[in-house]
C-alpha positions as CSV (number, residue, x, y, z in Angstrom):
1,X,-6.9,44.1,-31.6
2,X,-7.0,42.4,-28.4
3,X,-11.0,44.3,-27.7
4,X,-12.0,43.1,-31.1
5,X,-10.7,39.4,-30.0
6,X,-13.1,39.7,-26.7
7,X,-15.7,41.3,-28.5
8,X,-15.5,38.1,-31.4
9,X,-15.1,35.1,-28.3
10,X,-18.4,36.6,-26.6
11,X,-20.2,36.5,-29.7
12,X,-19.3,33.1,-30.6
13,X,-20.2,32.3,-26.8
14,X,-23.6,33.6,-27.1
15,X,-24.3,31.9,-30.7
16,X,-23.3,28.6,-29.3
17,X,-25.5,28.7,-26.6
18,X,-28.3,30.1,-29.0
19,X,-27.6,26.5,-30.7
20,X,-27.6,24.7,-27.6
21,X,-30.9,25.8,-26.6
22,X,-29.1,27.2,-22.9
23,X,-30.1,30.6,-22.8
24,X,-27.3,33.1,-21.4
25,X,-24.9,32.1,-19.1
26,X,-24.5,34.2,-15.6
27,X,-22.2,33.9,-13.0
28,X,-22.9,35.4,-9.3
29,X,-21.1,35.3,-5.9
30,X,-24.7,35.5,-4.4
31,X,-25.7,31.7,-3.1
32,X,-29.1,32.6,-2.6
33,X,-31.2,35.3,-1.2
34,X,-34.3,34.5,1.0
35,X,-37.6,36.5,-0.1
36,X,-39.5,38.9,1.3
37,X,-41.2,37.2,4.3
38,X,-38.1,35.6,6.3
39,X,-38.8,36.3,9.3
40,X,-41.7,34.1,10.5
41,X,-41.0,30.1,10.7
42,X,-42.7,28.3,7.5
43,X,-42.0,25.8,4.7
44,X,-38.2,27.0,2.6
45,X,-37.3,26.5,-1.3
46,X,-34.4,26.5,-2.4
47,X,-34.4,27.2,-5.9
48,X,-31.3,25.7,-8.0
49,X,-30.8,26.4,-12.0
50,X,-28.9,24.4,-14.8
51,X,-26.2,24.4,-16.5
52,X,-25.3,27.4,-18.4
53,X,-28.6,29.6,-16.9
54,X,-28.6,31.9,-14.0
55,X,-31.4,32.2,-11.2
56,X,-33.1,34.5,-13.6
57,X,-34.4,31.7,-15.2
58,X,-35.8,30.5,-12.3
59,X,-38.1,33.8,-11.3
60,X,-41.2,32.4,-12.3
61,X,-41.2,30.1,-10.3
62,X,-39.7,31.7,-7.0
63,X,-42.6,34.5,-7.7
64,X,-45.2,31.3,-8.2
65,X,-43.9,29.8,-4.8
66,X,-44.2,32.8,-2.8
67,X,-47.2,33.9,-3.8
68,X,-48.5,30.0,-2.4
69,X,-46.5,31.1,0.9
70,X,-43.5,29.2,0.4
71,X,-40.0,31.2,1.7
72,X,-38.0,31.1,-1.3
73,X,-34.1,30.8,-2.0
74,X,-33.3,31.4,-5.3
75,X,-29.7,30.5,-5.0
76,X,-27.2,31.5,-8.1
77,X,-24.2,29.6,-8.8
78,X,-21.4,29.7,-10.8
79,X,-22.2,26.6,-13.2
80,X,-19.5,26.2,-15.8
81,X,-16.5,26.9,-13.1
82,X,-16.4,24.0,-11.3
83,X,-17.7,20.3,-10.7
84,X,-21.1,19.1,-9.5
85,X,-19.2,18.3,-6.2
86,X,-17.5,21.4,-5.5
87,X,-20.7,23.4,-6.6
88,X,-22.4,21.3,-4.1
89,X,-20.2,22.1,-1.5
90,X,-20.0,25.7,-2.2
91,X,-23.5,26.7,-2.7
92,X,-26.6,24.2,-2.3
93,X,-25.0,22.7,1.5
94,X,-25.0,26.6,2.7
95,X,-27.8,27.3,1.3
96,X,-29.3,24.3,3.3
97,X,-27.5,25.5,6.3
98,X,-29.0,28.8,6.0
99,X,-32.5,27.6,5.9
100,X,-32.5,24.8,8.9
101,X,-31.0,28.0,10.5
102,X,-33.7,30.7,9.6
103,X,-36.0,28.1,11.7
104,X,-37.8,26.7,8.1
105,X,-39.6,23.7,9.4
106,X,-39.4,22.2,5.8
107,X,-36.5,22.5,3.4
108,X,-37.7,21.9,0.3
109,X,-35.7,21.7,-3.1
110,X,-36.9,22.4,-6.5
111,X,-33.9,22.0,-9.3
112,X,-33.4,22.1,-13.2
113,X,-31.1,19.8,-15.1
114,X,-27.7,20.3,-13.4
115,X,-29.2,21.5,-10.2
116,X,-31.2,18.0,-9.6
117,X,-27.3,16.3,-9.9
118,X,-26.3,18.9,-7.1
119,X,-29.7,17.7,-5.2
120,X,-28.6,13.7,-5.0
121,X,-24.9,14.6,-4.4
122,X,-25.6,16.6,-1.6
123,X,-27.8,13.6,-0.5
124,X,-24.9,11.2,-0.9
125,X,-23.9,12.6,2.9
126,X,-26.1,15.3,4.0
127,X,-29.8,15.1,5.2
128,X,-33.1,17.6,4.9
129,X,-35.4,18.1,7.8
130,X,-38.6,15.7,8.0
131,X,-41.0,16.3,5.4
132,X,-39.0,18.3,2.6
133,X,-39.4,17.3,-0.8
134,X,-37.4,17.2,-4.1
135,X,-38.6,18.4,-7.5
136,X,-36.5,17.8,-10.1
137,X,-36.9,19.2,-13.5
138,X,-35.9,17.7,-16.9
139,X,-32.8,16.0,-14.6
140,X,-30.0,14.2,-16.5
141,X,-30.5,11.4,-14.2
142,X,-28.4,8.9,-16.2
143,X,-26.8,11.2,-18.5
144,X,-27.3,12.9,-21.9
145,X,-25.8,11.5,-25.2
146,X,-25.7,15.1,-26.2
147,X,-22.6,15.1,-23.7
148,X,-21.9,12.4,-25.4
149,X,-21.3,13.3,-28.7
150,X,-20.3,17.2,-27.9
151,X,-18.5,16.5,-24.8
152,X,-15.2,16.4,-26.8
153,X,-15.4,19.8,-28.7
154,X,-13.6,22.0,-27.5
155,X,-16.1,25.2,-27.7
156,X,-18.5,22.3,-25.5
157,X,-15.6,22.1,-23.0
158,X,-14.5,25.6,-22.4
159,X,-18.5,26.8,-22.5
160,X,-19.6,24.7,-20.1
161,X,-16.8,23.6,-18.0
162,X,-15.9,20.7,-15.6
163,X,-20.1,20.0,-15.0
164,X,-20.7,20.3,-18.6
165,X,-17.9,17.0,-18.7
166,X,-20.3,15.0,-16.1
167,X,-23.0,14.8,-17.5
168,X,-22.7,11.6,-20.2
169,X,-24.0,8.5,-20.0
170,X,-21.7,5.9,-19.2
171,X,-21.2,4.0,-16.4
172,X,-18.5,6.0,-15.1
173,X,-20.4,9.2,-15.8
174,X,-21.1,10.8,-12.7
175,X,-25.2,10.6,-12.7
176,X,-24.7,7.0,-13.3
177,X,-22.3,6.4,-10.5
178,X,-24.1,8.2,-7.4
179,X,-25.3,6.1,-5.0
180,X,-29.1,6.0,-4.7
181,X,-31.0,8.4,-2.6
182,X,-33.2,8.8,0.3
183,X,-35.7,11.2,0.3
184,X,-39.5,12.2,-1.3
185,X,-38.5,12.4,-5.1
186,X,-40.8,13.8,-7.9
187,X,-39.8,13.9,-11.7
188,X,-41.1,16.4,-14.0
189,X,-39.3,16.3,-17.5
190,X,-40.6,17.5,-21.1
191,X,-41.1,15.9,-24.4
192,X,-41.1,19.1,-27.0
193,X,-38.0,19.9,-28.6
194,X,-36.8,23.4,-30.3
195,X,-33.9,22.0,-31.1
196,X,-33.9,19.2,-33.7
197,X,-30.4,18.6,-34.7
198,X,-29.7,17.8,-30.7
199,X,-33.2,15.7,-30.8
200,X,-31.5,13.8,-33.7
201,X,-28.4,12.4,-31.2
202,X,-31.0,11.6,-28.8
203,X,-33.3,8.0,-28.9
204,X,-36.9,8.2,-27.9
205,X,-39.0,11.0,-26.5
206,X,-37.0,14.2,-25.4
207,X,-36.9,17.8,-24.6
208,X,-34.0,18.8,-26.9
209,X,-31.2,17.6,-24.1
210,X,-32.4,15.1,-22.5
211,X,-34.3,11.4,-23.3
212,X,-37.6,11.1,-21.3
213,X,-36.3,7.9,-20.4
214,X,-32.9,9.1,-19.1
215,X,-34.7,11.5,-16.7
216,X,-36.2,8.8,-14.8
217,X,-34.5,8.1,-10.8
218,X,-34.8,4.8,-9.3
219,X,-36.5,5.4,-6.0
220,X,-38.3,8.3,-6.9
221,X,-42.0,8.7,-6.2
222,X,-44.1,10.1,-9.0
223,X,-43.1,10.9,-12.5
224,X,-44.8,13.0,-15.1
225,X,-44.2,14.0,-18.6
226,X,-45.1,17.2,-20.0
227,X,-45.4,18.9,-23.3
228,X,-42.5,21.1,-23.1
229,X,-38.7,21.7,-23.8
230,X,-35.6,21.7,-21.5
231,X,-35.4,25.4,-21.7
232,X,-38.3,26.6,-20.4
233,X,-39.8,23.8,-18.2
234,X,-39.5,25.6,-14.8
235,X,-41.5,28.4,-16.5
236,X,-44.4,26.6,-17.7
237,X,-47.7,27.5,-15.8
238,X,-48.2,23.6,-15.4
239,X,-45.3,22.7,-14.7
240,X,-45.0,25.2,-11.6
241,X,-49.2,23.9,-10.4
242,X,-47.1,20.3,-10.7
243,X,-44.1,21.3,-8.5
244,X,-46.1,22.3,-6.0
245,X,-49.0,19.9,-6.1
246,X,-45.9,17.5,-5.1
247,X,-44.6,20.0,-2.5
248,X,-48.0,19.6,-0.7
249,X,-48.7,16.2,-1.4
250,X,-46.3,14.2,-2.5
251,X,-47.3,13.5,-6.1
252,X,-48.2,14.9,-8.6
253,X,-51.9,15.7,-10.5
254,X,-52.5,12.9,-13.0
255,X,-56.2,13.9,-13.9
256,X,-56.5,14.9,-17.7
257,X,-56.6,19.0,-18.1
258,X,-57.7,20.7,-20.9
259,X,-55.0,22.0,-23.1
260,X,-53.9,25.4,-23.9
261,X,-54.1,27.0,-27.4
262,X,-50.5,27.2,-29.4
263,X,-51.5,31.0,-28.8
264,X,-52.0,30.9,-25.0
265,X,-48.6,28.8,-25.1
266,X,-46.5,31.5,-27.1
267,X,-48.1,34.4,-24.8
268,X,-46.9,32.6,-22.3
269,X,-43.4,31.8,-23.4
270,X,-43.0,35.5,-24.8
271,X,-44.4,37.0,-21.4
272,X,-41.1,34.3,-19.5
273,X,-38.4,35.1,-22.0
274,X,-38.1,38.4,-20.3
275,X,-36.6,37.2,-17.3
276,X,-34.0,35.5,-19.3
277,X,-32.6,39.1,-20.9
């Protein structure tokens, strides 16, 4: 009887994240492994997923990175055990540490929804070497009002823990209470939703979790809206030529491109999904 429970809780796990558009959740006591090519002093990423994901998710775009000659950390994290400031604490100041220490004259960070939170809490006290940069990818910066709305069911609670309960949008809510940031910030977020029952709770353009308008930071320096979802912005081809457009320059490519085919866009999303399995 007691297998049979487990068995019935996972599955109703998995088909509530299958609703909620998060993909599968992961826990690792890994906070970050450096890729191949540590040894010789260059630019460092540390890579940071959201909430609900594992650094699976985010393989695309380490393999996109080093293959540009970036030193990549793709750090894992436990995201539904514990607040954005004890996460932060626990895993993106080490893995900080760990790069000004393997002599990276650049510590770059590139984060996706709850991992851009960890980003400006960490920047509340700590600082990044001269000429690092930020990307932050379909960021909650002032909140969901999908928190809002599912933040008191229970299944929301115990799936996505104490983070999951930080994410809202009032004025108490912890993206809207952090102090502002220094730092060279760019925003990438998505207007395509899959999921249009969550798209329904939100106003405005969004991405299926998150408003367009609520991804927005005051201070940052570029901004740039993409045709694509919450899910899989971080591995959308243009999305990773943005990131590090910004990386090397600061901003990020405005100039019209032409668009892909909905073919070219489902090869693409098919040939992803199999880092998520």
């Amino acid at each position: 009887m007691i297998g049979s429970a487990l068995a019935m809780d996972r599955l109703i796990y998995r088909l509530l994240l299958l609703t909620l558009g998060l993909g599968t959740p992961f826990v690792s006591l890994a906070a970050g492994l450096p890729s191949k090519g540590a040894d010789a002093p260059c630019s460092c990423v540390i890579l940071l997923h959201g909430l609900g994901r594992r650094a699976a998710s985010m393989t695309p775009m380490a393999d996109y990175l080093e293959a540009r000659g970036y030193r990549v950390y793709n750090t894992a994290y436990p995201s539904t055990e514990a607040s954005v400031e004890v996460l932060t604490v626990n895993y993106l100041s080490p893995a900080v540490e760990r790069s000004r220490k393997a002599g990276c004259s650049a510590v770059h960070l590139v984060a996706h929804s709850l991992g851009a939170l960890m980003i400006r809490q960490y920047l509340q006290n700590g600082r990044l070497p001269v000429g690092s940069r930020i990307v932050m990818l379909a960021p909650p910066n002032q909140g969901s009002e999908v928190v809002d709305t599912l933040g008191p069911w229970f299944f929301y609670r115990w799936l996505f823990g104490p983070a999951g309960q930080q994410l809202g949008t009032a004025p108490e809510s912890l993206p809207n209470r952090l102090a502002p940031v220094d730092g060279s910030i760019g925003v990438i977020t998505g207007n395509e939703s899959w999921n249009l029952i969550l798209s329904l709770i939100i106003p405005g353009p969004d991405d299926g979790k998150v408003a367009v308008e609520r991804a927005k930071l005051d201070g940052m320096d570029d901004f740039i809206v993409l045709p694509v979802t919450h899910t899989f912005i971080m591995q959308d081809e243009e999305t990773m030529r943005q990131t590090v457009h910004f990386l090397e320059y600061g901003r990020f490519d405005h100039r019209p491109r032409a668009k892909i085919t909905d073919g070219e866009a489902e090869s693409a999303r098919t040939r992803y999904r199999q880092f998520e399995r």
